[in-house]
NUTORSE-969320 format. One record per residue (C-alpha): residue number from 1; x, y, z. Coordinates in steps of 0.05 Angstrom, whole numbers. Layout:
BEGIN
(NUM, (X, Y, Z))
...
END
This chain:
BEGIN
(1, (5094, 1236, 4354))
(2, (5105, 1289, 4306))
(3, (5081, 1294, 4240))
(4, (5018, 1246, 4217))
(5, (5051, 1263, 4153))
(6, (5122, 1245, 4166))
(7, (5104, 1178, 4137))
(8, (5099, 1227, 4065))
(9, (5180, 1234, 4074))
(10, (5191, 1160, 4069))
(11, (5261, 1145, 4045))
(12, (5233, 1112, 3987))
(13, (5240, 1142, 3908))
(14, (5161, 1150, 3919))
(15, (5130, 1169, 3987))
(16, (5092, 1121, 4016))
(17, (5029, 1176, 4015))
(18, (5033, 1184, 3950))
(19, (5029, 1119, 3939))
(20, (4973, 1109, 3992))
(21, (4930, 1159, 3964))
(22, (4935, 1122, 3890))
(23, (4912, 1066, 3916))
(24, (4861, 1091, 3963))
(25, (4827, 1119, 3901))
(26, (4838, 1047, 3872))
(27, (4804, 1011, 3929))
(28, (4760, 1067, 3937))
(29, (4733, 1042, 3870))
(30, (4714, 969, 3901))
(31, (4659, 1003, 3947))
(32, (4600, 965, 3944))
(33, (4521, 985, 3936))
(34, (4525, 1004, 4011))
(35, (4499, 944, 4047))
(36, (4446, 919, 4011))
(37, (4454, 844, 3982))
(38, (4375, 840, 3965))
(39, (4321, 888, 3943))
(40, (4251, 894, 3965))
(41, (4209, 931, 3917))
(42, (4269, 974, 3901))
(43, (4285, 977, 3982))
(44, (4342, 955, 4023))
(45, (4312, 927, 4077))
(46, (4334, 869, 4133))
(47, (4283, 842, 4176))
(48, (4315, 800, 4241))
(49, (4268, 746, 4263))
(50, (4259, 731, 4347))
(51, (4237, 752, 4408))
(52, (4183, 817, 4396))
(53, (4168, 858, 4452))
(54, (4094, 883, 4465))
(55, (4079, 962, 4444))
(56, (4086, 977, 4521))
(57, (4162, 967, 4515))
(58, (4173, 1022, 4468))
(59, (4229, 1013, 4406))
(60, (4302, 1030, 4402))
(61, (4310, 1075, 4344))
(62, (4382, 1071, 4312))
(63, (4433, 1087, 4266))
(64, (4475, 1040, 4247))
(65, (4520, 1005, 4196))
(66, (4555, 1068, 4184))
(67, (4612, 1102, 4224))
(68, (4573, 1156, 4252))
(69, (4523, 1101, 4309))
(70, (4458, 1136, 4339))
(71, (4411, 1110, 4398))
(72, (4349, 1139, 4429))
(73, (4293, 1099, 4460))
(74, (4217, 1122, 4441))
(75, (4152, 1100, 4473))
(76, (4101, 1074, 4426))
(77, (4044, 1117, 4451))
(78, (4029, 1145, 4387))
(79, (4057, 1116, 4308))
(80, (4111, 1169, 4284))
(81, (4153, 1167, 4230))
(82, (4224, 1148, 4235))
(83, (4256, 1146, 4165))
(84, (4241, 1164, 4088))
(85, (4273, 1149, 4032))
(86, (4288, 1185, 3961))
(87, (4297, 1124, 3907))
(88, (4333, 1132, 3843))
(89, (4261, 1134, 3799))
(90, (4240, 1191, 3843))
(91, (4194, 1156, 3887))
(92, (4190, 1170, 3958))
(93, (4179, 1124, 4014))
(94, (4158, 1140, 4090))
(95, (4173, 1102, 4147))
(96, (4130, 1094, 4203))
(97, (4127, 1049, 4266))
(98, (4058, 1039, 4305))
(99, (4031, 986, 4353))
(100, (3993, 941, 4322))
(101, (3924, 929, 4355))
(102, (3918, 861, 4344))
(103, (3982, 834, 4364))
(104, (3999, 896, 4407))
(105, (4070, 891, 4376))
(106, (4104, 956, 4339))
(107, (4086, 939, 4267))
(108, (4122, 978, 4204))
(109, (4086, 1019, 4159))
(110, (4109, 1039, 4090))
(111, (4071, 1102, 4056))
(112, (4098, 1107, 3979))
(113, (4095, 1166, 3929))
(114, (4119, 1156, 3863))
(115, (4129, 1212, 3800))
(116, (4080, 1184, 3735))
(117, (4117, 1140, 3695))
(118, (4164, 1114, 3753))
(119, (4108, 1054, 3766))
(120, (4071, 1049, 3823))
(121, (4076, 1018, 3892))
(122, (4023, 1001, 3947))
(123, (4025, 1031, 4019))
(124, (4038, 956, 4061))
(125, (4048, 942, 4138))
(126, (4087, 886, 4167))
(127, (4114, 858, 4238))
(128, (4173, 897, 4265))
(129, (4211, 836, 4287))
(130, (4259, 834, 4333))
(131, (4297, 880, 4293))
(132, (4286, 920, 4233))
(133, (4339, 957, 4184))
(134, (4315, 1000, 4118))
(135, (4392, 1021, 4092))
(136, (4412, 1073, 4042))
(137, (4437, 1048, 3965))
(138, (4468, 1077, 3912))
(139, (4427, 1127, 3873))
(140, (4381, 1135, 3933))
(141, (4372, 1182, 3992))
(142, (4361, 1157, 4057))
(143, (4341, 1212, 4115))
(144, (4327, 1212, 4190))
(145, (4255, 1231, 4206))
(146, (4272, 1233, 4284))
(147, (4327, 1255, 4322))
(148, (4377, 1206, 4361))
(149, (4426, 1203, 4403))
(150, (4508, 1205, 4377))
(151, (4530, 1141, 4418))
(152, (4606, 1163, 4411))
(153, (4595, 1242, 4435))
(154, (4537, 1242, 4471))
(155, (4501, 1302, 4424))
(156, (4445, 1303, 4383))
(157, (4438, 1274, 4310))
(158, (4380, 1321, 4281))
(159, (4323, 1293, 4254))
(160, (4336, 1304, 4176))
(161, (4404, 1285, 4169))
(162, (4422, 1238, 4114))
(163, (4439, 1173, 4133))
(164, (4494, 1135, 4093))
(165, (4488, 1065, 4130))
(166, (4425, 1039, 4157))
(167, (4362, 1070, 4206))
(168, (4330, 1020, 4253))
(169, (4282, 997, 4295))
(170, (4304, 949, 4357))
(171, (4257, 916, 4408))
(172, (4295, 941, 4485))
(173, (4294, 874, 4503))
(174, (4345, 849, 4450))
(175, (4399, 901, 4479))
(176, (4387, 881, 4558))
(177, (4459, 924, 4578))
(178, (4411, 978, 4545))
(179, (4351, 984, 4592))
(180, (4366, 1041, 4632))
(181, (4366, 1081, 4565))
(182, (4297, 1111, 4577))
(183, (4274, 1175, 4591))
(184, (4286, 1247, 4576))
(185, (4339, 1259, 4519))
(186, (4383, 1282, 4582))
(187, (4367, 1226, 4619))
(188, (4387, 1177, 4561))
(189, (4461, 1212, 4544))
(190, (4476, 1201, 4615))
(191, (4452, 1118, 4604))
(192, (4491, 1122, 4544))
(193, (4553, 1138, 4567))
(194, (4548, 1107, 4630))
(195, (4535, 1036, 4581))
(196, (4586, 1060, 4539))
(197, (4639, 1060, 4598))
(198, (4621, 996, 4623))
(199, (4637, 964, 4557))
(200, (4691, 1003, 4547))
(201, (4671, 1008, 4469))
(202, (4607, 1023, 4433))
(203, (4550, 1008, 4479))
(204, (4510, 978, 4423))
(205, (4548, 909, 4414))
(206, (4528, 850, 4447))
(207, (4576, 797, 4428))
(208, (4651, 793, 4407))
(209, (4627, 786, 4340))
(210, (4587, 853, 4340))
(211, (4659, 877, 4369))
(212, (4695, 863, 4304))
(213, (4641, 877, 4258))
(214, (4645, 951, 4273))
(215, (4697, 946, 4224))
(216, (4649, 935, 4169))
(217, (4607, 1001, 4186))
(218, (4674, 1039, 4151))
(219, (4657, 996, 4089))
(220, (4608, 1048, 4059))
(221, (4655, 1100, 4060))
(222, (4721, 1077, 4043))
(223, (4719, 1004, 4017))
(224, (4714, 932, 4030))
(225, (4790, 930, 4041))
(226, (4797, 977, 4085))
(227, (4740, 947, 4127))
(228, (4782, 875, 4121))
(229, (4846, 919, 4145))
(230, (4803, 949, 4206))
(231, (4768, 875, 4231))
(232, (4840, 846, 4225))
(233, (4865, 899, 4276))
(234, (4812, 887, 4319))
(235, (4819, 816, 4324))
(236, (4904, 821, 4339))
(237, (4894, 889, 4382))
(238, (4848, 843, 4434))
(239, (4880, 773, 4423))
(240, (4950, 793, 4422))
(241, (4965, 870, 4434))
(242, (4926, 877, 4493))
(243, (4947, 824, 4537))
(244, (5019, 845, 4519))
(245, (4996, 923, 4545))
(246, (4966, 896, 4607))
(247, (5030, 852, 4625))
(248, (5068, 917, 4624))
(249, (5114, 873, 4566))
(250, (5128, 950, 4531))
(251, (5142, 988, 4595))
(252, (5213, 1006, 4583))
(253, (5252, 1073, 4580))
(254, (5254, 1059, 4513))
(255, (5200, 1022, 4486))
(256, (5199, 1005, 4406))
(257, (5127, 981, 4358))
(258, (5129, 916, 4333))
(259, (5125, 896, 4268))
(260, (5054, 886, 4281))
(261, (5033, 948, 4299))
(262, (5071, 985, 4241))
(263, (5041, 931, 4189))
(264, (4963, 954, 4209))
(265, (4983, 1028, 4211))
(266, (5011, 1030, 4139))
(267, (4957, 981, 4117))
(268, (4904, 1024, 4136))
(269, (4936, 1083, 4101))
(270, (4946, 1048, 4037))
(271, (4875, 1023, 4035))
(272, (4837, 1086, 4073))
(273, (4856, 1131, 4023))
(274, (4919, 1161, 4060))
(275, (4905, 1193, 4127))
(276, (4832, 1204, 4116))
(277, (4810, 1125, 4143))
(278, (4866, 1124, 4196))
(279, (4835, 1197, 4223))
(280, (4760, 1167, 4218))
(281, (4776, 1110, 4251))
(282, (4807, 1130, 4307))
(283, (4761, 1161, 4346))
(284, (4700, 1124, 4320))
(285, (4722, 1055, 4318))
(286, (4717, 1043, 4397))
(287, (4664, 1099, 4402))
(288, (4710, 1140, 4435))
(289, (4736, 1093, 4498))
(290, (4807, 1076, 4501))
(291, (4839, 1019, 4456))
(292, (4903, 991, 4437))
(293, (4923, 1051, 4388))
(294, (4918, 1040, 4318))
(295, (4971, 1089, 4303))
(296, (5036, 1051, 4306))
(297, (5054, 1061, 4383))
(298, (5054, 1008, 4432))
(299, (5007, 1043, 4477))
(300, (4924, 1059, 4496))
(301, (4895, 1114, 4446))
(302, (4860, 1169, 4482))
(303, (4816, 1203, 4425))
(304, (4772, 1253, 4469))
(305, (4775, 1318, 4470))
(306, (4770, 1333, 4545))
(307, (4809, 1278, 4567))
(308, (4866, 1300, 4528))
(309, (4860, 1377, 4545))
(310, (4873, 1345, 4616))
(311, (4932, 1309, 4589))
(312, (4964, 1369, 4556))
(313, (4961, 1412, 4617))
(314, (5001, 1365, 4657))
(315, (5064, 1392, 4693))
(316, (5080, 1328, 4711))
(317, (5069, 1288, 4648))
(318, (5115, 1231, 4636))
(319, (5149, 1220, 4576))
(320, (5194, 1162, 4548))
(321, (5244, 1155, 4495))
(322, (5200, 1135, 4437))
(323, (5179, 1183, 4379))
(324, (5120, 1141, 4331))
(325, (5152, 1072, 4338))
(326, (5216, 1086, 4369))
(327, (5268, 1129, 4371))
(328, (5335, 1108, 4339))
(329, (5397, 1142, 4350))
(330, (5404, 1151, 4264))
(331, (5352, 1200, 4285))
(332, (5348, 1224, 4347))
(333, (5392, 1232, 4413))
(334, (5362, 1209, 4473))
(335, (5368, 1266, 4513))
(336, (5311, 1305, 4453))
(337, (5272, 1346, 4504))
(338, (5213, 1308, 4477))
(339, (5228, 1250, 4515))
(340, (5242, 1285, 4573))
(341, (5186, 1290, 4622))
(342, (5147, 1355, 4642))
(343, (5163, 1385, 4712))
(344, (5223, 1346, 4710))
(345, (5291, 1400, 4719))
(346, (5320, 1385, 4645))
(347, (5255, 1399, 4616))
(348, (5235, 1462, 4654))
(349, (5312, 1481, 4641))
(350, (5314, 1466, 4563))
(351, (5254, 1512, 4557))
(352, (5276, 1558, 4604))
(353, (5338, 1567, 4554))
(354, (5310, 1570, 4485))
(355, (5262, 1617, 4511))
(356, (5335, 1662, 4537))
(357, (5364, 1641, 4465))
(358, (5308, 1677, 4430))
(359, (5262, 1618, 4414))
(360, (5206, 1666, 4443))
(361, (5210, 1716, 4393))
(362, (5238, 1685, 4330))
(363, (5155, 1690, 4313))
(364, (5163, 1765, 4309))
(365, (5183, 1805, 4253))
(366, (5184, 1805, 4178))
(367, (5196, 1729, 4145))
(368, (5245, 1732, 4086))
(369, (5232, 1734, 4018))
(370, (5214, 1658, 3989))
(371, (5264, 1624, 3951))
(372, (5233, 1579, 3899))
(373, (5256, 1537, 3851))
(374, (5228, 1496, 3798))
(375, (5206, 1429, 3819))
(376, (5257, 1368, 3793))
(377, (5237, 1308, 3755))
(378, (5214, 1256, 3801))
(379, (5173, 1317, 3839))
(380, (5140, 1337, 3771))
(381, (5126, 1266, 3758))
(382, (5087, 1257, 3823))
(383, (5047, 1317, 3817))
(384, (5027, 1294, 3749))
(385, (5002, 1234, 3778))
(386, (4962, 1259, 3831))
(387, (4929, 1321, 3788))
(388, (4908, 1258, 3739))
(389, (4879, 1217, 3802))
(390, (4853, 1275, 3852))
(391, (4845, 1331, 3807))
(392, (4884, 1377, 3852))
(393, (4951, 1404, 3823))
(394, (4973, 1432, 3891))
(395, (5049, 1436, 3910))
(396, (5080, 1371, 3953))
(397, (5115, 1359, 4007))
(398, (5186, 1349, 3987))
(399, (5182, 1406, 3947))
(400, (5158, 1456, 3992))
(401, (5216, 1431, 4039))
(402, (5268, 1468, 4004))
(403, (5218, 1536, 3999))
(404, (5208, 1528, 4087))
(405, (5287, 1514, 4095))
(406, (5308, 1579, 4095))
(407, (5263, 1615, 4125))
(408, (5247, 1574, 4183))
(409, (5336, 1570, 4197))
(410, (5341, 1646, 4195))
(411, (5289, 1658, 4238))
(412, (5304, 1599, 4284))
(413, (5386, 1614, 4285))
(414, (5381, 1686, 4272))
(415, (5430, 1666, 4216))
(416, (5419, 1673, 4129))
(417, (5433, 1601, 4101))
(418, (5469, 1603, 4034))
(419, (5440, 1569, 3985))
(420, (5475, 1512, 3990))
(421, (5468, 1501, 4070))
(422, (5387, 1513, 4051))
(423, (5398, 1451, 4004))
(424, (5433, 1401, 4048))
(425, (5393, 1409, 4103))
(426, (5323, 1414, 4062))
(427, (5339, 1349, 4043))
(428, (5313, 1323, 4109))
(429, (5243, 1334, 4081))
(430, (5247, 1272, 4043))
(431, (5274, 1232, 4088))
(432, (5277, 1249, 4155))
(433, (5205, 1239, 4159))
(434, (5214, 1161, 4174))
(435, (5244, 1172, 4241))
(436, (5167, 1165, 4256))
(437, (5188, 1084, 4252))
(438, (5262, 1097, 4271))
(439, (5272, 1028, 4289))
(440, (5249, 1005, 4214))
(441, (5298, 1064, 4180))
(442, (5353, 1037, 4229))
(443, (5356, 980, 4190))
(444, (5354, 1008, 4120))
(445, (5414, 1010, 4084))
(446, (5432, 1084, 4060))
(447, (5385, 1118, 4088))
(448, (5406, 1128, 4166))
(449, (5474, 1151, 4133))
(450, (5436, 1202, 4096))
(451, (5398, 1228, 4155))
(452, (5458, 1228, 4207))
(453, (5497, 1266, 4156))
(454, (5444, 1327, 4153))
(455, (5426, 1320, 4223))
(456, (5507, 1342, 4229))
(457, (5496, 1399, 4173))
(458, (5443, 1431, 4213))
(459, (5483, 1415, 4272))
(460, (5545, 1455, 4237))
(461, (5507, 1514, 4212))
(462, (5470, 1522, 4286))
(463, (5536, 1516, 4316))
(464, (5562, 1581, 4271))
(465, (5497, 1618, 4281))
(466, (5483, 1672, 4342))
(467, (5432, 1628, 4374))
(468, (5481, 1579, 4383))
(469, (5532, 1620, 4399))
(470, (5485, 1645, 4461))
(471, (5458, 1575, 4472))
(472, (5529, 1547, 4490))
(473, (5543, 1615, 4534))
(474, (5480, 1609, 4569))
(475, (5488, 1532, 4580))
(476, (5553, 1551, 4630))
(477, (5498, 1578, 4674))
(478, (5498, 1549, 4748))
(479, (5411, 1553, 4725))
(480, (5418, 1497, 4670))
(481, (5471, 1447, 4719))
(482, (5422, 1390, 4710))
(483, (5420, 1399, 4640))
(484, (5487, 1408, 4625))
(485, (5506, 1347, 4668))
(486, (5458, 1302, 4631))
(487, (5483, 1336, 4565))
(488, (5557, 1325, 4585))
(489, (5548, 1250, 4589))
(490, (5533, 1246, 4520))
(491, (5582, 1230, 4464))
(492, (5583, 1293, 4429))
(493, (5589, 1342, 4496))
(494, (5538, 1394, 4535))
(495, (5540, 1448, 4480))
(496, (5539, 1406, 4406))
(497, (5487, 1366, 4448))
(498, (5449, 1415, 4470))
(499, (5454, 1447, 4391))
(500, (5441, 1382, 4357))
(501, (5378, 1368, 4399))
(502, (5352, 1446, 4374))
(503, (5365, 1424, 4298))
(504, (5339, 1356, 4306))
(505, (5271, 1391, 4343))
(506, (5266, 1431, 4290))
(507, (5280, 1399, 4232))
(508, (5226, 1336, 4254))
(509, (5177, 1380, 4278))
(510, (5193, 1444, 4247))
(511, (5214, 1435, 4166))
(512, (5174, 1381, 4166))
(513, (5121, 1402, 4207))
(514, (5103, 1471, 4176))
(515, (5121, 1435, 4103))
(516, (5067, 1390, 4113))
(517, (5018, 1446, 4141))
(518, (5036, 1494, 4077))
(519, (5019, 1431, 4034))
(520, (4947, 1409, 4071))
(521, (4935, 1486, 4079))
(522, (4940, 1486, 3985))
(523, (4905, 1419, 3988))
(524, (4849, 1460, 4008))
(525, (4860, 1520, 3982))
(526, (4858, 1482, 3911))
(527, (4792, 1448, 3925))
(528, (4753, 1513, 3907))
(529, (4744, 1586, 3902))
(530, (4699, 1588, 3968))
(531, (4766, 1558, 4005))
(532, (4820, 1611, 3969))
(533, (4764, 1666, 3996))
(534, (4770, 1632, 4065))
(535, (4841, 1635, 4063))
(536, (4847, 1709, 4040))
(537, (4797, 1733, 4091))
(538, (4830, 1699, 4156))
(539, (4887, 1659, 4134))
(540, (4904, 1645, 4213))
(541, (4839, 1618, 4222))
(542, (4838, 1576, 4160))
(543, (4914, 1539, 4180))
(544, (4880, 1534, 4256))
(545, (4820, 1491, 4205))
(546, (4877, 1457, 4161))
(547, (4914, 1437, 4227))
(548, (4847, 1408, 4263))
(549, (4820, 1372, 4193))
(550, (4884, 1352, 4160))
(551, (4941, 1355, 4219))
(552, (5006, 1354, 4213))
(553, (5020, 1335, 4281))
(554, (4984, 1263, 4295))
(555, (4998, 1273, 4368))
(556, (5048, 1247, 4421))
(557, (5063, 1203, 4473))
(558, (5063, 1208, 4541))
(559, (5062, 1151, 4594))
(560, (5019, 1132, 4653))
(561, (5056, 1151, 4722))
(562, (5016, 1106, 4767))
(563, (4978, 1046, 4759))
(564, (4907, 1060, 4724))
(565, (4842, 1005, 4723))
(566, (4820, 1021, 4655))
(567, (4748, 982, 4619))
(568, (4771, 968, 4553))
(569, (4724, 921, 4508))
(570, (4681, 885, 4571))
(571, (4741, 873, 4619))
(572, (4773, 913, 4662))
(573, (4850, 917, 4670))
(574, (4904, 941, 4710))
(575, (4946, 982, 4673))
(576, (5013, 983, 4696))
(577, (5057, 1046, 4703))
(578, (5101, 1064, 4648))
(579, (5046, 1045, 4604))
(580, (5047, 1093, 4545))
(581, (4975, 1136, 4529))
(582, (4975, 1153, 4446))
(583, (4946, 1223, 4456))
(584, (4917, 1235, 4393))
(585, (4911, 1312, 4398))
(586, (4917, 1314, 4317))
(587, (4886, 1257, 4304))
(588, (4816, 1261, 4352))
(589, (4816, 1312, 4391))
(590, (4791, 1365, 4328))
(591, (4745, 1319, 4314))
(592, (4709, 1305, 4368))
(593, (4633, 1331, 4357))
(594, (4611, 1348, 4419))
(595, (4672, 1410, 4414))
(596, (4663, 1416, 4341))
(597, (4596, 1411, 4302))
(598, (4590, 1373, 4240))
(599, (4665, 1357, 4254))
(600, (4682, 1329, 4176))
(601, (4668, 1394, 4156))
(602, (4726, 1450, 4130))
(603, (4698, 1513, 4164))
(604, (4742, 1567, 4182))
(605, (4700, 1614, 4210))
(606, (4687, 1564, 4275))
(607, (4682, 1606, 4334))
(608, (4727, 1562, 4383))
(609, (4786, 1546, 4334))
(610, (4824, 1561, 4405))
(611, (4810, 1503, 4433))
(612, (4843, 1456, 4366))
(613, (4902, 1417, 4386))
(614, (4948, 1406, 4341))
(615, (5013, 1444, 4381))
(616, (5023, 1398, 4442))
(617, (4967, 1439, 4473))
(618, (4904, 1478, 4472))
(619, (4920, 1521, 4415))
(620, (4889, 1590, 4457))
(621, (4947, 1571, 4506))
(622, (4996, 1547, 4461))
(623, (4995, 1613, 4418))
(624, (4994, 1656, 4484))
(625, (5062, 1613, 4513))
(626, (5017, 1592, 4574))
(627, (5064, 1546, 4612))
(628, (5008, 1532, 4657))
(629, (4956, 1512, 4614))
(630, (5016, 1484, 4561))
(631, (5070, 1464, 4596))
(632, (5100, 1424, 4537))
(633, (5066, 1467, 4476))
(634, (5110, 1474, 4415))
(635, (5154, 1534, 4408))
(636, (5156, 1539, 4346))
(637, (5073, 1544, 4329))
(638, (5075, 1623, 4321))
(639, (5124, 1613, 4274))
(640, (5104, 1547, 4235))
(641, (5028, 1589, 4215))
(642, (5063, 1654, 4199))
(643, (5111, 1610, 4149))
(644, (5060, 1574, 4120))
(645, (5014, 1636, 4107))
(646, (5072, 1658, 4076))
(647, (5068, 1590, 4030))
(648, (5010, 1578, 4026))
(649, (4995, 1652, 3995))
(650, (5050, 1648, 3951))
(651, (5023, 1582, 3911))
(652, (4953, 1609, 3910))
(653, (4958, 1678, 3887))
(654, (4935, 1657, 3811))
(655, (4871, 1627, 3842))
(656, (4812, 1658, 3835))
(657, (4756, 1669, 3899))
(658, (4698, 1674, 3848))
END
């Protein structure tokens, strides 16, 4: 899957993005007073009635109702305080828990200090219940007074932190999956996870209703659409998705998304604010285990960071024909090197002769000077609109297109476009992007005209350029028979094939590709002079930050080569083979905070920016062409950062660092 933001270069007058951002900010409008639907003496608080354990049991302290879940288990030995709250007049609440010595049941306590004038309010004590929430509201500041547990990466979640959603208080015997989280901090990650596993979701739920009503924790922060969007896709992902996964009814060669699966994709775009709610909620929505994938593949998301470092160093990793949704023949032959698998001898081969064609050096030297042009009508328009609704006046994608174009074909073909080959083929930036969801452009009228005729421009000017001059001599090599065989079967014959397949490579994931990271890398720039300084003082290490927060490549597909038992919400299956894996390298694996602290934040002075994904492969690796550690990294990474420093430097140079 290349490209999160292919989807920008719909074939539409408007991109869908733009469009999903407009109304993101729209929704984002609809977000209610957090969670609270009553008030206390100016407090959120919910109180569950049942079962109340004796102080001797000890209290599950929690986060939750936000997308960020924490769990630790404390003894009851002595009260401590486990929350305070900031409230809109200035007074100050503390939260304490202590075992009553009456009832010798945890009771709350509630110490208040308020500013004069802001009235006054009585320290009180009540029963804990079973359980016990105090939740954050608008105007007000809710904090952690004790650390937890993450329940999704197994770290710490400082005591201190601000808490958007809700902290609470749980008696252990209301969570019984729970009760071997006890103990040490140490010794409760390793319960976590191990009750995490089992469930094959978020440890904390206890019914199928709790399942789905994870959707709501995303409420908060995006809106009460978006939430509606996400419980939707839980319900069809179990009732209907899964069962079709299990029964192998997608294993194919080439396997295609149904209608479905695109539908709750785009929907959660349109109404998560663009890629921001897609990229929260797919690593936190399953806390991390394996799901149907959200992204609009037929497959089982894999989100961590470890497990897909494994996956990317594969030498045997098997691929299908399927880019996104599909993969069309408007868009893509079938014999694109990214459906072939790694280890295989056409792979090793095709990268064994783009390397001898120069595709290992093209990173080196001196870029050309940029070509830029003022933006048309329809661009101008769109800017206009989203400078009015985001405040950021930053350069977009289909206009950067034609700036990339030329220098990304001269130093690919080792041939000077004119200006009029830079043209025609640029204009795959607006649409070529919706070969993400090939089989839905297929049926478009227009567009897959449009597409196949600058798929054959590109194919034209590659044929006349010195790389593909070299690329068909070197294909008549006795070293590349496989290839050429499998090349030679196809209707256009072993060398245009083996051209076209370059252009189309580069022109999904390349133009596109480093378009999209020149425009994320201004979107940030723009937000402030701290970010321009950033960007001026390490501008590698800022686009490594830009890739890892804002990707341009959502990830890719590979496909299970043997049959797998996998624990996916309470049941375990057997996955068949040929079952496809979404590994979302771009999507999860940067965020994923036990790699990457405080993962939401943009910082580009993180020390291990190496180990980002967001190239087919450990970035360290894929920079340094490790084959072992990369076998399928993307060639083109050197020179996809060195373009869009070019870019992104270019558009920036009137901003200030003050």
């Amino acid at each position: 899957m290349a490209g999160i933001m292919c989807i920008c270069c719909s074939c539409t007058a408007v991109p869908v993005a733009v469009i999903a951002i407009l109304l993101g900010v729209v929704f984002q409008q609809m977000s209610p007073a957090k969670y609270c639907t009553s008030h206390d003496r100016g407090l959120c608080l919910h109180i569950e009635e049942g079962k109340t354990d004796t102080c001797s049991a000890g209290v599950l302290l929690q986060l939750t109702r936000q997308t960020q879940l924490g769990l630790e288990h404390y003894t009851l030995d002595e009260a401590f305080q486990f929350a305070s709250e900031t409230l809109s007049n200035g007074c100050k609440v503390a939260f304490s828990v202590e075992c009553d010595s009456n009832s010798k049941s945890p009771k709350i306590v509630e110490k208040w200090s308020c500013p004069s004038g802001a009235g006054s309010q009585k320290d009180t004590s009540y029963p804990m219940k079973q359980n016990f929430q105090v939740c954050a509201m608008t105007g007000s500041t809710l904090t952690l007074s004790k650390s937890v547990l993450d329940v999704t990466f197994d770290i710490d979640i400082e005591a201190g932190s601000v808490v958007p959603g809700c902290i609470g208080l749980s008696a252990p015997s209301s969570y019984p999956k729970l009760q071997a989280v006890r103990g040490s901090p140490e010794d409760q990650k390793i319960a976590i996870k191990g009750a995490r596993e089992g469930a094959g979701g978020c440890p904390t739920w206890r019914s199928e209703e709790e399942r789905v009503a994870r959707a709501e924790d995303f409420i908060a922060e995006y809106n009460p659409i978006f939430g509606l969007v996400l419980k939707s896709f839980l319900k069809w992902a179990k009732e209907t998705e899964l069962p079709k996964l299990v029964s192998g009814a997608y294993v194919s060669d080439k396997p295609k998304c149904g209608f479905d699966g695109i539908f709750y994709f785009v929907a959660s775009m349109i109404t998560g604010q663009a890629f921001k709610g897609a990229t929260k909620s797919i690593p936190l929505l399953n806390c991390g285990e394996p799901m149907p994938a959200l992204i609009s593949v037929p497959g089982i998301q894999v989100t961590r960071h470890a497990d897909l470092a494994s996956l990317m160093a594969d030498p045997h990793q098997r691929r299908l024909k399927i880019i996104g949704s599909g993969a069309e023949e408007c868009c893509f032959d079938e014999t694109l090197p990214v459906f072939m698998s790694a280890g295989s001898p056409e792979h090793t081969q095709v990268r064994r002769l783009w390397d001898a064609v120069g595709l290992d050096k093209m990173h080196l030297g001196d870029l050309p000077e940029l070509t830029v042009k003022e933006p048309g009508v329809i661009i101008s328009i769109r800017k206009k609109l989203m400078s009015t609704v985001l405040g950021i006046n930053a350069p977009v994608l289909d206009e950067l297109a034609p700036v990339v174009a030329p220098l990304f074909l001269e130093k690919l073909w080792g041939r000077k476009p004119t200006q009029q080959e830079s043209d025609e083929i640029a204009e795959y930036g607006t649409m070529g992007g919706g070969c993400i969801m090939s089989p839905a452009v297929a049926k478009l009228p227009i567009v897959p005209g449009k597409i196949l005729a600058v798929r054959q421009k590109a194919l034209e000017f590659g044929r006349s350029s010195p790389v593909g001059k070299a690329l068909a001599r070197e294909l008549e090599k006795p070293e590349y028979k496989e290839l050429h065989d499998r090349y030679a079967q196809r209707p256009k014959g072993a060398v245009d094939t083996a051209i076209q397949n370059l252009a189309d490579a580069s022109l999904f994931a390349g133009l596109i590709g480093t378009s999209t990271l020149s425009m994320n890398c201004l979107m940030q720039v723009y937000r402030g002079p701290q970010f321009v300084k950033m960007f001026r003082e390490n501008s590698t290490a800022f686009l490594y930050e830009t890739m890892r927060t804002a990707t341009a490549v959502a990830g890719s597909a590979s496909a299970t080569r043997e049959p797998k038992k996998m624990t996916i919400w309470g049941e375990e299956y057997d996955i068949p083979t040929g079952t496809i894996l979404s590994q979302m390298t771009g999507m999860a694996a940067g965020l994923d905070a036990s790699v990457f602290p405080d993962p939401y934040k943009f910082d580009s002075s993180r020390p291990n920016l190496g180990e980002t994904m967001n190239w087919n492969g450990v970035t360290k690796y894929v920079m340094a062409r490790d084959y072992q550690n990369a076998p399928r990294f993307c060639p083109g990474a050197g020179l996809s950062v060195k373009i869009a420093t070019k870019v992104c430097d270019y558009f920036s140079s009137h901003l200030s660092d003050k």
